[in-house]
Backbone of each chain as ProteinMPNN parsed JSONL, in Angstrom:
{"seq_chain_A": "XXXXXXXXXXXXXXXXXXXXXXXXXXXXXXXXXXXXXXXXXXXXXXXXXXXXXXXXXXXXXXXXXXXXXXXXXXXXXXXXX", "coords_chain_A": {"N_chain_A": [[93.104, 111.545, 88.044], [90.098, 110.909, 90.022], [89.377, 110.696, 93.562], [87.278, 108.944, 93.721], [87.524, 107.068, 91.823], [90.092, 106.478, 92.051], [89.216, 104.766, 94.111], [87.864, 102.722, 93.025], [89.452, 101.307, 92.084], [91.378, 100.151, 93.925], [89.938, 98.89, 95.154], [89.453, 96.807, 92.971], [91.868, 95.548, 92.7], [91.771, 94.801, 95.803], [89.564, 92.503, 95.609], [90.703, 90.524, 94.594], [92.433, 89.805, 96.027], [91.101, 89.177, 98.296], [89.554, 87.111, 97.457], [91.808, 84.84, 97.105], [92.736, 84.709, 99.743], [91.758, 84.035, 102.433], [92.508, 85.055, 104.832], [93.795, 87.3, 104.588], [91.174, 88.539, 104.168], [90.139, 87.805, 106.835], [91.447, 89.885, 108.556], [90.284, 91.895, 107.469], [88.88, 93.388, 109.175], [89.791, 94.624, 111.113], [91.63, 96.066, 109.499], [89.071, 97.57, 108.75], [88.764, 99.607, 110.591], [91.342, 100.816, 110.868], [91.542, 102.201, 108.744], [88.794, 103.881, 108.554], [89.408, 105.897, 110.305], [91.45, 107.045, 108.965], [90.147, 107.475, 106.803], [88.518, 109.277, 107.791], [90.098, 111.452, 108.867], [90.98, 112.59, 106.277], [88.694, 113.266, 104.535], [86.494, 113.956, 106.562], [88.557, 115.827, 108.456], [89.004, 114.548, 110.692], [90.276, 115.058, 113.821], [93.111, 112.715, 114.136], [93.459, 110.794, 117.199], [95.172, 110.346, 120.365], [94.654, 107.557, 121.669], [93.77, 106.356, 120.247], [96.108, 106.039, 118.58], [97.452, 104.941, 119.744], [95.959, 102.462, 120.081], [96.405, 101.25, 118.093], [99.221, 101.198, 117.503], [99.63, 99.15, 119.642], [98.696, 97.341, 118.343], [100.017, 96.889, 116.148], [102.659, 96.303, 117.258], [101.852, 93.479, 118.504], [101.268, 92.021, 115.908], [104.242, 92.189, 115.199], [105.629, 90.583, 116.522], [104.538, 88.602, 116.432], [105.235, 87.799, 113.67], [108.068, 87.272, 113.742], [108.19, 85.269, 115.268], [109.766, 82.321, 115.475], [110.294, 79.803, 112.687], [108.941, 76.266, 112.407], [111.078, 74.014, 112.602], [112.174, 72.377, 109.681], [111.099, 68.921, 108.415], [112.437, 67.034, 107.112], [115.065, 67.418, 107.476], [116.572, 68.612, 105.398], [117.755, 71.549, 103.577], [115.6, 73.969, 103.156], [115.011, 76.667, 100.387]], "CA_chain_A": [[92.279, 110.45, 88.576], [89.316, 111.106, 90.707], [88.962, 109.832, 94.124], [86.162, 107.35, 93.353], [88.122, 106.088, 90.496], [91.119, 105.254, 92.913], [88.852, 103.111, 95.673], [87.597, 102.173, 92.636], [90.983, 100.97, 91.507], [91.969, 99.709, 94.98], [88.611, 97.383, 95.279], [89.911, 95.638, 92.01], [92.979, 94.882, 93.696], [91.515, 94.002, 97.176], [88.582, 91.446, 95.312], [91.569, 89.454, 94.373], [93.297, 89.481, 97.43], [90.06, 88.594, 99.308], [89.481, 85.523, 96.876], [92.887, 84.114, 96.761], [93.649, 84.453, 101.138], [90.673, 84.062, 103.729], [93.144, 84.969, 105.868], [93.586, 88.308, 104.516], [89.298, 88.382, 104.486], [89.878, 88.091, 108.301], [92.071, 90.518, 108.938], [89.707, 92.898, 107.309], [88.157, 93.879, 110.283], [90.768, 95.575, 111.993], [91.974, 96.401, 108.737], [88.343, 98.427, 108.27], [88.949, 100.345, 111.876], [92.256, 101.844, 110.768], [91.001, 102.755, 107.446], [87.915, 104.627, 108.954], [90.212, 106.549, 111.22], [92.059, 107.562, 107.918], [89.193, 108.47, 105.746], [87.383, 110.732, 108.665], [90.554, 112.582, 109.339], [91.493, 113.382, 105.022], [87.501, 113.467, 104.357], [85.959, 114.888, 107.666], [89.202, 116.865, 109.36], [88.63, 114.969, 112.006], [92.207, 114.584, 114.277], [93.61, 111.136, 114.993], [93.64, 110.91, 118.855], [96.118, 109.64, 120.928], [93.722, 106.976, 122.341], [93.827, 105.594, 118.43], [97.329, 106.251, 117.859], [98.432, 103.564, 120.936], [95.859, 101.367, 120.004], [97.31, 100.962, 116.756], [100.754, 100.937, 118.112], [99.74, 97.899, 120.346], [98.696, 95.78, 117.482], [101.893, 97.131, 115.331], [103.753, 95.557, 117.808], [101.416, 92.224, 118.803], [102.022, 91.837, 114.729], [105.236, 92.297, 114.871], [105.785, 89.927, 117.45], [104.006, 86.926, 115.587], [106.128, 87.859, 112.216], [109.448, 87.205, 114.462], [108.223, 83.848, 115.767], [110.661, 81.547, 114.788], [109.701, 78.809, 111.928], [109.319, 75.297, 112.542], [112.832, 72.885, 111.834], [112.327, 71.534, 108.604], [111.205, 68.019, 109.161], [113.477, 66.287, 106.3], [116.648, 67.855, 107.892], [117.142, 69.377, 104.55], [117.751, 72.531, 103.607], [115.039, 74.76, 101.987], [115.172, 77.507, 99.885]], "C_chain_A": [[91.499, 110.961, 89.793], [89.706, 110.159, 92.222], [88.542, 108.643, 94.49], [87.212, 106.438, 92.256], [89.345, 106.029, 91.16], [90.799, 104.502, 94.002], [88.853, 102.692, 94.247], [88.812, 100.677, 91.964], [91.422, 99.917, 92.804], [91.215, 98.608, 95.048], [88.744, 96.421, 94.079], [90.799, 94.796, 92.78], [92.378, 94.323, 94.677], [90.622, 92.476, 96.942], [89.63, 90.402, 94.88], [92.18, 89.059, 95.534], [92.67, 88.886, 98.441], [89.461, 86.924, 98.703], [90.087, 84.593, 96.935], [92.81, 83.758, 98.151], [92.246, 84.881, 101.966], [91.692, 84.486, 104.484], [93.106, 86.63, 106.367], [92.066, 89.503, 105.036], [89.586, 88.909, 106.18], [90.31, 89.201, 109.102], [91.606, 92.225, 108.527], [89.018, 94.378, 108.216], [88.573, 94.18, 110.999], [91.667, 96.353, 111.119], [91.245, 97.813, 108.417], [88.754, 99.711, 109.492], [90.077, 101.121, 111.351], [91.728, 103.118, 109.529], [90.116, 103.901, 107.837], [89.025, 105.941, 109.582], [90.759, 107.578, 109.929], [91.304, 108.641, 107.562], [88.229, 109.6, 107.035], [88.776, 111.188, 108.677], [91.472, 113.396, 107.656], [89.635, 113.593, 104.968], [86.89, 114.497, 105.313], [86.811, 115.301, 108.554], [88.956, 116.282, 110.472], [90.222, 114.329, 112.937], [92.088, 113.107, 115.323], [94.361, 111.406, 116.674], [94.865, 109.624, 119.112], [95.671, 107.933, 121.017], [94.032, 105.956, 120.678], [94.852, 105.538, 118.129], [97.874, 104.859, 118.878], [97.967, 102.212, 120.903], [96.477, 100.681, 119.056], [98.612, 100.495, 116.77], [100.762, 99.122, 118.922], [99.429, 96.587, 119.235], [99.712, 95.726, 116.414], [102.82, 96.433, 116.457], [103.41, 94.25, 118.277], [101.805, 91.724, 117.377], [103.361, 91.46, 114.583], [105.867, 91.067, 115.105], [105.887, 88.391, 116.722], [104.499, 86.574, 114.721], [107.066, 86.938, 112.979], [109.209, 85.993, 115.126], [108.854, 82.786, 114.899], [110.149, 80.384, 113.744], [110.383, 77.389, 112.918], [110.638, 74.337, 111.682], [111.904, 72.076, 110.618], [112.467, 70.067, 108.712], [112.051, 66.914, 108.515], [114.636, 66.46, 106.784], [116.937, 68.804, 107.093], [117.111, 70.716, 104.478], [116.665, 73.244, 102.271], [115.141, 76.266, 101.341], [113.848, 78.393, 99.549]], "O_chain_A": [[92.197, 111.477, 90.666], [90.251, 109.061, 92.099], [88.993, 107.714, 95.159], [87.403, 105.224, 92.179], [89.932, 105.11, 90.588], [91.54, 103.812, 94.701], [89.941, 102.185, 93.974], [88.708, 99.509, 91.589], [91.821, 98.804, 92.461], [91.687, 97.471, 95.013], [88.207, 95.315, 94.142], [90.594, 93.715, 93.331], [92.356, 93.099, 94.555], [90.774, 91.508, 97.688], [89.185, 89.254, 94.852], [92.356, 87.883, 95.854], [93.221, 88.23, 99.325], [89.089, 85.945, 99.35], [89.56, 83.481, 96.881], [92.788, 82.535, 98.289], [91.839, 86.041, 102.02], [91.574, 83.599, 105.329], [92.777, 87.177, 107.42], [91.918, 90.516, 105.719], [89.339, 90.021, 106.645], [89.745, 89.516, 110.149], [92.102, 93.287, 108.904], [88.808, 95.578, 108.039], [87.884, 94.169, 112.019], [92.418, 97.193, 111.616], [91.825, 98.836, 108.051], [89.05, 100.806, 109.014], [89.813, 102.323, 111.349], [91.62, 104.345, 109.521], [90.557, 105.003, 107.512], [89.187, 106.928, 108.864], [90.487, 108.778, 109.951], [91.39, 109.86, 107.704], [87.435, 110.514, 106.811], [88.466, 111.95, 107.761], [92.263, 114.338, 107.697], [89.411, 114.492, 105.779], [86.764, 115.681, 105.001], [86.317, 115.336, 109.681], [88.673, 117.006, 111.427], [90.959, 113.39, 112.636], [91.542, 112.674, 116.338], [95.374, 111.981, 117.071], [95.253, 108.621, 118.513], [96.378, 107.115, 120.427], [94.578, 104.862, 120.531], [94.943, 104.848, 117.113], [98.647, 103.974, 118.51], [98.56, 101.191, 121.252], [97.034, 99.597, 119.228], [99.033, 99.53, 116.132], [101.595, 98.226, 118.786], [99.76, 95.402, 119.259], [100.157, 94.699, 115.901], [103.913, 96.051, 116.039], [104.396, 93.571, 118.564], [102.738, 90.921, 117.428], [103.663, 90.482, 113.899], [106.526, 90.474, 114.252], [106.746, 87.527, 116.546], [104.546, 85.369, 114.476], [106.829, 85.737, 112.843], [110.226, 85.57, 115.677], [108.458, 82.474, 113.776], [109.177, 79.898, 114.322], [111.382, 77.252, 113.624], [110.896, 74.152, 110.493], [111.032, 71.246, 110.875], [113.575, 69.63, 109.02], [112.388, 65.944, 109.195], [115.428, 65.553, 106.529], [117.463, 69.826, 107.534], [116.41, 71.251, 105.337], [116.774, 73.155, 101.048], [115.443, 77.093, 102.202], [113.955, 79.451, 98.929]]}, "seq_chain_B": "XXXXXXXXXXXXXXXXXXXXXXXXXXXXXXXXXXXXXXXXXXXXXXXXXXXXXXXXXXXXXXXXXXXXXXXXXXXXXXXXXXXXXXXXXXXXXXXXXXXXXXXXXXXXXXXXXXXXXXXXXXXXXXXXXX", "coords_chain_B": {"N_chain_B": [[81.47, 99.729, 103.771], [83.487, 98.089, 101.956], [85.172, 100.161, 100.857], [86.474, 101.27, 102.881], [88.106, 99.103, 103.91], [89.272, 99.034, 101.586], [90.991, 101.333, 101.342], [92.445, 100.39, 103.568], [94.503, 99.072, 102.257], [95.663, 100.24, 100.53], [97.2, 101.503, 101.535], [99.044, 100.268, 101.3], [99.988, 99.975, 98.842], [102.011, 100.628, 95.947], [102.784, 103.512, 95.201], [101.107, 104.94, 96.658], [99.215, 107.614, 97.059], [97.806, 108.82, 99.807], [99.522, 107.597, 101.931], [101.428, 109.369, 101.199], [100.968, 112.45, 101.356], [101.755, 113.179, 104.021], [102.057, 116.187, 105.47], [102.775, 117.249, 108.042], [105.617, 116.683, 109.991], [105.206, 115.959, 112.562], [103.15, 115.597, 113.546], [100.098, 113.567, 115.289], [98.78, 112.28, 113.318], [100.368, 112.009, 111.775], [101.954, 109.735, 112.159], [100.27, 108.045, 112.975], [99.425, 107.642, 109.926], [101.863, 106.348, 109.219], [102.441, 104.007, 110.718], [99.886, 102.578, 109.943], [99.826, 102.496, 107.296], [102.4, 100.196, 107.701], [100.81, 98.51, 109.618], [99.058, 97.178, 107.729], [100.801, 96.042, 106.086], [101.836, 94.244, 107.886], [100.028, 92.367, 108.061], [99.446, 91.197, 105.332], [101.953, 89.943, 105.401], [101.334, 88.001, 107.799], [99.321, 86.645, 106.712], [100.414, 84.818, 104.905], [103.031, 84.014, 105.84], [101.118, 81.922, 107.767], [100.729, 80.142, 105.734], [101.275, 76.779, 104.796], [104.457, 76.128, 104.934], [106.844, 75.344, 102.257], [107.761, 72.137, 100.829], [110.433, 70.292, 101.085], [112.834, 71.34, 97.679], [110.491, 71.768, 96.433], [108.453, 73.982, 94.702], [106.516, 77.0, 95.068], [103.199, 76.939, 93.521], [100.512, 77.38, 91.625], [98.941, 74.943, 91.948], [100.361, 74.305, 94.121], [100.228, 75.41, 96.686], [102.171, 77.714, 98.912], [104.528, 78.291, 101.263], [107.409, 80.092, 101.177], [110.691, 79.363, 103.22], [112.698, 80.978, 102.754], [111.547, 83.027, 102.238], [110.09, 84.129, 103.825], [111.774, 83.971, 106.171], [113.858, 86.594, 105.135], [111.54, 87.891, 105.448], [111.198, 88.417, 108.03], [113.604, 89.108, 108.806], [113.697, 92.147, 107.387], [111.213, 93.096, 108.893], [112.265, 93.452, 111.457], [113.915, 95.593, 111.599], [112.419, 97.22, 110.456], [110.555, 97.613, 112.303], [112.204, 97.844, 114.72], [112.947, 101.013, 113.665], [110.302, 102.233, 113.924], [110.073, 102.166, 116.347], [112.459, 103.783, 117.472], [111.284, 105.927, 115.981], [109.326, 106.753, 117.323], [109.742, 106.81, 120.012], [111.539, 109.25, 119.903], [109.456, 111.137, 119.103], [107.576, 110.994, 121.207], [109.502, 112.101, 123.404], [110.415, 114.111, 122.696], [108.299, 116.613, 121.128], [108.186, 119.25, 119.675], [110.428, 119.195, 118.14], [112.085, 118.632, 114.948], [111.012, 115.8, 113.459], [111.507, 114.726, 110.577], [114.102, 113.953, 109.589], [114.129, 110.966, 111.062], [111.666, 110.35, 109.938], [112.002, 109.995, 107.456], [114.121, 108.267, 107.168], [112.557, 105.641, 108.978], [110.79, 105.086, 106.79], [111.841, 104.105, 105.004], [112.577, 101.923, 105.937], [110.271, 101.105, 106.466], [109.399, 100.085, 103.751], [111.418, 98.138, 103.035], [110.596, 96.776, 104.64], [108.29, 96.039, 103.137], [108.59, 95.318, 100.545], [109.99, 93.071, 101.032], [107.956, 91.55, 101.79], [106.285, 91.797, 99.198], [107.589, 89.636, 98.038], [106.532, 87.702, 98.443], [104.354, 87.744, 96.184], [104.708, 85.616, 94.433], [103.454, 82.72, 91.892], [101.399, 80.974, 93.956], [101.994, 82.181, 96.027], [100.035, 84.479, 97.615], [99.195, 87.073, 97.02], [98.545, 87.919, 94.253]], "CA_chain_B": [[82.821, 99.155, 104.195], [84.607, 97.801, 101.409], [85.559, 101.15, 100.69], [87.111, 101.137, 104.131], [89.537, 98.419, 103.845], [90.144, 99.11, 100.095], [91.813, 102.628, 101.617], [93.818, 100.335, 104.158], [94.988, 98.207, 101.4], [95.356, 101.754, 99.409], [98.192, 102.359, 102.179], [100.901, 99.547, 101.181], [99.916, 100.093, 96.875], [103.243, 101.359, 95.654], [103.077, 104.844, 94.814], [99.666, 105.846, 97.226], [98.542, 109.283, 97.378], [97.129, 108.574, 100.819], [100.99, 107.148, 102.165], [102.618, 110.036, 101.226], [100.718, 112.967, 101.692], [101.795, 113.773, 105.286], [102.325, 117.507, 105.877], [103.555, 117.829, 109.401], [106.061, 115.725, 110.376], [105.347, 115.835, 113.689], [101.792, 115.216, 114.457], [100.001, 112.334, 115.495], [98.281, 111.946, 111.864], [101.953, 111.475, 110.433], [102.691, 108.391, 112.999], [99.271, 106.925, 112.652], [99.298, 107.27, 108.763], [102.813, 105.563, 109.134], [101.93, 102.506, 111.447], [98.713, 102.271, 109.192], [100.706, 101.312, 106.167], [102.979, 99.062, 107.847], [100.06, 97.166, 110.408], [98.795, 96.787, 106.454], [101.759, 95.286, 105.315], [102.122, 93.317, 108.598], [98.944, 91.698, 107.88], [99.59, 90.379, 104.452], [102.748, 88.963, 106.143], [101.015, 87.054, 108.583], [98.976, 85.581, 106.23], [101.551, 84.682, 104.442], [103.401, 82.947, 106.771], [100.283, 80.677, 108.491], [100.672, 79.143, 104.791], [102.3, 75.656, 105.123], [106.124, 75.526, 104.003], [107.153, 74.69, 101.192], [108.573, 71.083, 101.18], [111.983, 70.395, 100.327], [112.759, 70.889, 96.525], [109.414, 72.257, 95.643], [108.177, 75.354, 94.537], [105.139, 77.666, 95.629], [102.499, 76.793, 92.538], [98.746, 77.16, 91.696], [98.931, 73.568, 92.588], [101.228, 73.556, 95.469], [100.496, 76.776, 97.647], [103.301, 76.987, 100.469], [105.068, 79.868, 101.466], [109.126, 79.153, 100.966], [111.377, 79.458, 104.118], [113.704, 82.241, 102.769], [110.8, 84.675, 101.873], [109.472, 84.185, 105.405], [113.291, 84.887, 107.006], [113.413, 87.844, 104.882], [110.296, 89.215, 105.899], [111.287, 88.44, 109.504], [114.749, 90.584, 109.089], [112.806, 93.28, 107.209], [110.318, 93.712, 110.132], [112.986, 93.767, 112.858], [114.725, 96.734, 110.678], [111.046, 98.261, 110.552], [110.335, 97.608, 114.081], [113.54, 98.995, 115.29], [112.919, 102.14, 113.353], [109.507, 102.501, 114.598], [110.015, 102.465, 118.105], [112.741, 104.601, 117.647], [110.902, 107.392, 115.818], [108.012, 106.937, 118.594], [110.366, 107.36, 121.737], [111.887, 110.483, 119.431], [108.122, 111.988, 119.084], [107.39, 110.84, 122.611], [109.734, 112.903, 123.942], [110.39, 115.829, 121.621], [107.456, 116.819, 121.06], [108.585, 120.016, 119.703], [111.587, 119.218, 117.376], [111.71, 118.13, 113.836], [111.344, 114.543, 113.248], [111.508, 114.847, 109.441], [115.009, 112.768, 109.458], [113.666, 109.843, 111.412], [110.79, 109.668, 109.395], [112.681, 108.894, 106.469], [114.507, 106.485, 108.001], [111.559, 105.022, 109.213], [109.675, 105.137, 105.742], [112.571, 103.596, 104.078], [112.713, 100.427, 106.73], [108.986, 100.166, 106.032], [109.383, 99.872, 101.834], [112.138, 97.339, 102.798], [109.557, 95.503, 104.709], [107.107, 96.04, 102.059], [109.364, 94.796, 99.817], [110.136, 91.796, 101.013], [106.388, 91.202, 101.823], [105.862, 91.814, 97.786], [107.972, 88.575, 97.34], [105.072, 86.319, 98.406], [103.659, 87.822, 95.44], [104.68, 84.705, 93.564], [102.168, 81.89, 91.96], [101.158, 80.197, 95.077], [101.786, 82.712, 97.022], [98.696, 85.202, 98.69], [98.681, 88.357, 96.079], [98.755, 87.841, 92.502]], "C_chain_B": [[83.838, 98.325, 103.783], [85.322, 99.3, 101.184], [86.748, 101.642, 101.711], [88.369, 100.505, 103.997], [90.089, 98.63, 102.461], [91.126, 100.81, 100.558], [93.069, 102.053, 102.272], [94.317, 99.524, 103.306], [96.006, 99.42, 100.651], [97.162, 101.999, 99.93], [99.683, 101.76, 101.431], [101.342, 99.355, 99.563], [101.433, 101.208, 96.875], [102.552, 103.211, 94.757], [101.95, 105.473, 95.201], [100.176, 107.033, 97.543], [98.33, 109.015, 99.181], [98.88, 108.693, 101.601], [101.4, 108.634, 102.279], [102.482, 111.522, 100.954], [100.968, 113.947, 103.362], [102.076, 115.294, 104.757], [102.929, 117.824, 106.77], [104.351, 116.722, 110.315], [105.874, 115.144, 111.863], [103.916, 115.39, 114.562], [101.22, 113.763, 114.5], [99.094, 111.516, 114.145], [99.285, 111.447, 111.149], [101.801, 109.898, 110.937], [101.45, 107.744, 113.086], [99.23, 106.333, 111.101], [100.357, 105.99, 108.383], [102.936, 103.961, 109.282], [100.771, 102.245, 110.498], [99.219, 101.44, 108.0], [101.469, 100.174, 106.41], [102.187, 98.089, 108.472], [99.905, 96.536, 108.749], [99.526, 95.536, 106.014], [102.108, 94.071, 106.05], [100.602, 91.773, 108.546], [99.045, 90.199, 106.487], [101.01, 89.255, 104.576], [102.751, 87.937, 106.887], [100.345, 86.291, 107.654], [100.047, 84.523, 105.455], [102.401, 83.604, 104.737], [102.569, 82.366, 107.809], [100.249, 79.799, 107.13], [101.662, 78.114, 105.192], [103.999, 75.864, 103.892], [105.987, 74.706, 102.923], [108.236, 73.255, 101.216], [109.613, 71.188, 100.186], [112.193, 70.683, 99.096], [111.908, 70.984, 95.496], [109.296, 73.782, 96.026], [106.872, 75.561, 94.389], [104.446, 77.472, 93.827], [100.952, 77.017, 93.178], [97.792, 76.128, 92.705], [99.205, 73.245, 93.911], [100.917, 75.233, 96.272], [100.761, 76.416, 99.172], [103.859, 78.444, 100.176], [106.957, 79.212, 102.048], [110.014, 79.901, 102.318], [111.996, 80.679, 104.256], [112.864, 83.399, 102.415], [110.559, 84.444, 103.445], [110.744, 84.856, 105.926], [113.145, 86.403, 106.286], [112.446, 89.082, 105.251], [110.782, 89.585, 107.026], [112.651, 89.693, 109.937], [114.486, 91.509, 108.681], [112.629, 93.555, 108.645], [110.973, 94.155, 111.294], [113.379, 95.48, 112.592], [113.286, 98.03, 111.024], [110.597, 98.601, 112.073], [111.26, 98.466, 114.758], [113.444, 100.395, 115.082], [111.428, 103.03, 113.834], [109.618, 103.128, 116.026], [111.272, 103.542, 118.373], [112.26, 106.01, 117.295], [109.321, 107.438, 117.513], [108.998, 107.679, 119.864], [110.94, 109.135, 121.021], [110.712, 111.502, 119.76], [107.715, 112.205, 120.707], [108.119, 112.179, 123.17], [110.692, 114.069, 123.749], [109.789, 116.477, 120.99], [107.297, 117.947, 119.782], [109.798, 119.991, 118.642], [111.011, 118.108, 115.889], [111.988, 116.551, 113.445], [111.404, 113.872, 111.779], [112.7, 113.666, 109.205], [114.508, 111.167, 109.602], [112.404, 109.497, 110.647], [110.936, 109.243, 108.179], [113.016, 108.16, 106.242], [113.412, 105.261, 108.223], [110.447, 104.579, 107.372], [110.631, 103.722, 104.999], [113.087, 101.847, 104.725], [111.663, 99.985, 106.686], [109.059, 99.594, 104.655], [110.507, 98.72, 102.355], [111.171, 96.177, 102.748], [108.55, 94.746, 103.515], [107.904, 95.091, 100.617], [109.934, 93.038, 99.74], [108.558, 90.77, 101.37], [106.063, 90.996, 100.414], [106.674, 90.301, 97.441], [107.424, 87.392, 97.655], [104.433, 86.531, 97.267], [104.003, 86.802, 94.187], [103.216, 83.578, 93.527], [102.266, 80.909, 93.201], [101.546, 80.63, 96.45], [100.316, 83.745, 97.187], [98.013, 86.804, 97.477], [99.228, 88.142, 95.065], [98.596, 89.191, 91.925]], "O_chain_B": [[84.75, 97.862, 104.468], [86.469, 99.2, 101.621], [87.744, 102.275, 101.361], [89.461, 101.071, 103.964], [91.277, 98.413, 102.22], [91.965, 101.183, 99.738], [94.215, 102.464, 102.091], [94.979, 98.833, 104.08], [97.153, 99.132, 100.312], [98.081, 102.427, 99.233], [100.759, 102.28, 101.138], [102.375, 98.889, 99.083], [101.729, 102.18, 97.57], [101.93, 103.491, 93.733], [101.531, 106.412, 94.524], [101.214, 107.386, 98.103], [99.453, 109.209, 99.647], [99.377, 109.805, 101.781], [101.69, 109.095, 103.383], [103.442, 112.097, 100.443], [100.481, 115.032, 103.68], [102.311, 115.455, 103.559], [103.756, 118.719, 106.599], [103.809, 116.036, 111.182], [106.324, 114.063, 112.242], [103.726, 115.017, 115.72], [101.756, 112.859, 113.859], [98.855, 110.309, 114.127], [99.232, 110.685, 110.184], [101.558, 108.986, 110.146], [101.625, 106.554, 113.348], [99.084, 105.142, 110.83], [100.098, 105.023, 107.667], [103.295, 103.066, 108.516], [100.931, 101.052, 110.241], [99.114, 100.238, 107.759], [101.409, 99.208, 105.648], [102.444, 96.91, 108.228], [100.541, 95.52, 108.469], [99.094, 94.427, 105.697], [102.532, 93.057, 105.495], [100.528, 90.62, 108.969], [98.859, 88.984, 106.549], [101.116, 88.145, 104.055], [103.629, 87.075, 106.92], [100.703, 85.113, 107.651], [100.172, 83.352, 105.814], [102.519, 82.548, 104.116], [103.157, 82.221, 108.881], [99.751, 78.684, 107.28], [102.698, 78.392, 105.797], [104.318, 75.759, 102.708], [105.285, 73.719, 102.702], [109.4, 73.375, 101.599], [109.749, 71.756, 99.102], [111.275, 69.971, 98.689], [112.038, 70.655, 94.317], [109.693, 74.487, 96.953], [106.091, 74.789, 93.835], [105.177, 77.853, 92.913], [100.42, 76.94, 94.286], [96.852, 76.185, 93.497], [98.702, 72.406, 94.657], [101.799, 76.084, 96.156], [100.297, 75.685, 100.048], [103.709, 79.303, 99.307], [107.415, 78.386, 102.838], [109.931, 81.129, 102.345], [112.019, 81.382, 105.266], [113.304, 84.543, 102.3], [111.455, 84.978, 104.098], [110.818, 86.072, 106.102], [112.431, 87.271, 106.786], [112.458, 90.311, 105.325], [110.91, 90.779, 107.295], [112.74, 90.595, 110.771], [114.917, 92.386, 109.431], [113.447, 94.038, 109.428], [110.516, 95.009, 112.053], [113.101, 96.385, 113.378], [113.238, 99.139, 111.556], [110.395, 99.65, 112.686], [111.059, 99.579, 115.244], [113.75, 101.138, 116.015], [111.437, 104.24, 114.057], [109.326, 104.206, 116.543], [111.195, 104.189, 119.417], [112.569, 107.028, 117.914], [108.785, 108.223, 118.295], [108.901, 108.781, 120.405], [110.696, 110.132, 121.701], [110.866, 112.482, 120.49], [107.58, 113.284, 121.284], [107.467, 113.203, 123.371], [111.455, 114.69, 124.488], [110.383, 117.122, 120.126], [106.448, 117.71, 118.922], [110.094, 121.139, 118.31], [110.103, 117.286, 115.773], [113.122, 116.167, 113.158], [111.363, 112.645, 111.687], [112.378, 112.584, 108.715], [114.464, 110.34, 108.691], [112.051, 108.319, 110.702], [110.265, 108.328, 107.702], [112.674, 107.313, 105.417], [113.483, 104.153, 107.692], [109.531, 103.767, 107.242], [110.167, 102.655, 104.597], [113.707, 100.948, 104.157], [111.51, 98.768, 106.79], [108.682, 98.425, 104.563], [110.252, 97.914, 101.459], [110.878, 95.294, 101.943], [108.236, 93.602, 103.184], [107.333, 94.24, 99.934], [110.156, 92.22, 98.847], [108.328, 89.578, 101.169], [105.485, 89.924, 100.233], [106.259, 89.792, 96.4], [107.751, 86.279, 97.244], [103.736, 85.558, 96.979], [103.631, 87.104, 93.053], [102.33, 83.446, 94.371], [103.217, 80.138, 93.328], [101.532, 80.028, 97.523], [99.435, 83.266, 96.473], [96.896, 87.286, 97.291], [100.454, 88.172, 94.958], [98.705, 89.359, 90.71]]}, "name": "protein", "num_of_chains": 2, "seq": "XXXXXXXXXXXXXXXXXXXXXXXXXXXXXXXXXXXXXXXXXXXXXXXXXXXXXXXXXXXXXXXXXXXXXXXXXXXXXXXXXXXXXXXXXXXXXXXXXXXXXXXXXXXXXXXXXXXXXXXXXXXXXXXXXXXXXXXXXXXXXXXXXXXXXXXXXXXXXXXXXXXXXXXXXXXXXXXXXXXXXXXXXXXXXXXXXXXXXXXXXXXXXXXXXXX"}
C-alpha cells in the first residue's frame, strides 16, 4: 500500500467521523498542528523540538484533566449502566 | 489540510504504520509521536463525553444519541492508567537522558491501547465513530 492510498484510506474514515461529531470537526485544528509536526519530521527530516514537544505535553495533560472531571449524579437516583 | 488531520487520526487506527515506527527510543520524536496518538485518542474522548447521558434504562441509538455512564468511567480509569504512565516515562526521559527507555515505553504504549480501547467502546450506534 502506497502512501497516498493510506491518507487516502484514513480520509474515508475521518469524512465519517467529521459528519457524525462536530465536536470532533472542532478539535481538528489542533488536531491539524500535531499532524503537521508529524508529516514534516517522516516527510521533510525535520526534528520535533522541544518547544513542540511541551506544548503538546500541556494540552495532553489540559485533556486529560477534562476526561477525569467527574460526571454529573444521575438525576433519577437510579443507577445507569 | 485534510491530509493533515487524516495523519492525526492515522495515529489512534489500529495497526498504524506511522504509531509504530519509532526507531530511537529515546528521542524527542518517540515522546511526541507517543503523546500524538494519545492527545488523538483524548480528543475523541472528549467528544464523547460532552454527549448527554444516557437516561436511565435506555440505550445509545441512531435515535437516542447519549453516551452511557460506564463507557465514560472506563475511559476515565483508562486515562488515569495512561496518564500515570506518561508522566512517568517523561520524568524518566527528563532526567536520563542517556539511558534506555525502551521498557517504559512499552509500558506506556500498552496503557495508551487500554485507553484506546476503552475509547473504541463509544464506537457503538449512537455513539461518535461508526
Amino acid at each position: 500500500m502506497t502512501p497516498l492510498e493510506i491518507i487516502g484510506a484514513i480520509e474515508g474514515v475521518l469524512n465519517v467521523v467529521v459528519e457524525l461529531e462536530p465536536t470532533i470537526a472542532k478539535a481538528s485544528g489542533t488536531l491539524a498542528t500535531i499532524a503537521e509536526a508529524i508529516y514534516n519530521n517522516i516527510v521533510n527530516k525535520t526534528a520535533i523540538t522541544q518547544d513542540q514537544l511541551s506544548a503538546l505535553e500541556m494540552q495532553v495533560d489540559a485533556a486529560a484533566a477534562a476526561i477525569d472531571q467527574p460526571l454529573p449524579d444521575d438525576p433519577t437516583g437510579a443507577t445507569q449502566t | 489540510m485534510r491530509i493533515l488531520i487524516a495523519l492525526a487520526v492515522a495515529l489512534v487506527l489500529p495497526g498504524c504504520a506511522l504509531f509504530h515506527s519509532m526507531s530511537n527510543p529515546l528521542n524527542t520524536t518517540t515522546l511526541y509521536d507517543l503523546e500524538a496518538g494519545y492527545y488523538t485518542a483524548q480528543q475523541i474522548a472528549l467528544a464523547y463525553k460532552a454527549l448527554p447521558l444516557c437516561k436511565t434504562g435506555t440505550q445509545p441509538s441512531v435515535s437516542n444519541i447519549c453516551a452511557k455512564r460506564s463507557v465514560i468511567v472506563s475511559i476515565q480509569v483508562n486515562a488515569r492508567r495512561a496518564q500515570a504512565a506518561i508522566t512517568q516515562l517523561r520524568d524518566f526521559v527528563k532526567n536520563n537522558p542517556t539511558l534506555n527507555a525502551a521498557a517504559l515505553i512499552s509500558a506506556t504504549q500498552l496503557a495508551i491501547s487500554g485507553f484506546e480501547s476503552a475509547v473504541n467502546a463509544s464506537a457503538t450506534p449512537g455513539g461518535i465513530v461508526q
